[in-house]
N, C-alpha and C positions, 0 to 999 in steps of 0.2 A: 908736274913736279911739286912744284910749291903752291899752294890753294889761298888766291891772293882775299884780304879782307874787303867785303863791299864799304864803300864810300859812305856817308849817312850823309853828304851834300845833296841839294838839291841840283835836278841839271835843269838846263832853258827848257827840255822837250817838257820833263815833267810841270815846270814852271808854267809854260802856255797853256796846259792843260787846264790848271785851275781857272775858277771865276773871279771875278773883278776882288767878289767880296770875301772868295779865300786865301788870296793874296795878301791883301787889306790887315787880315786876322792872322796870317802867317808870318807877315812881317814886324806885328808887333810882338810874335813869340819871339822871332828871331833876336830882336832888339835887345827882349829881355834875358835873355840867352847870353849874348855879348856880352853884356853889362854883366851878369852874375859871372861869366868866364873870366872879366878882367877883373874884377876884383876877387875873387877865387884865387888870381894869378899872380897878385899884388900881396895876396898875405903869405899863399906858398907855394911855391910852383904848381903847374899842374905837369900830369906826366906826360901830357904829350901839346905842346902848347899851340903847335900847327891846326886844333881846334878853334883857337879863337881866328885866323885867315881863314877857313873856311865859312868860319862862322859869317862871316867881314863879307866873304864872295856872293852867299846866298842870299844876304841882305841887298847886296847889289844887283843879281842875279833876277830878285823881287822888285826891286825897286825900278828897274830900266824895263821891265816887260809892262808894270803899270803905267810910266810914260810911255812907251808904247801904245799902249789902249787908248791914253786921254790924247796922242796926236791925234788916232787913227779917229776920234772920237768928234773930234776939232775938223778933221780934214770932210768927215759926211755930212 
């Protein structure tokens, strides 16, 4: 029926996939991503603002897979 639009989020599956050190470098696009979305946001709306939550989840999404590594890194 309706041809639904892909996600541009990052998922955890894709998330583990990467290495330590493209995490590392994804997370700081993301950041800056965020940053230019809210203030983007701040001078006039954007048209769909449920970008910057997503944006918000993948930085999380990042962030918890790399604690992850540094436990599992900690625990060998």
């Amino acid at each position: 029926m309706f041809a639904r639009k892909k996600n541009k989020t990052m998922k955890a599956e894709v998330v583990k996939e990467l290495s330590t050190q493209e995490i590392k470098e994804r997370l700081e696009e993301e950041k800056k991503g965020l940053t230019k979305l809210k203030l983007t946001h701040a001078i006039s709306p954007l048209d769909n603002p449920r970008k910057i939550g997503e944006n918000r989840k993948t930085i999380a999404r990042l962030l918890t897979e790399l604690k992850k590594r540094e436990l599992a890194e900690q625990q060998a």
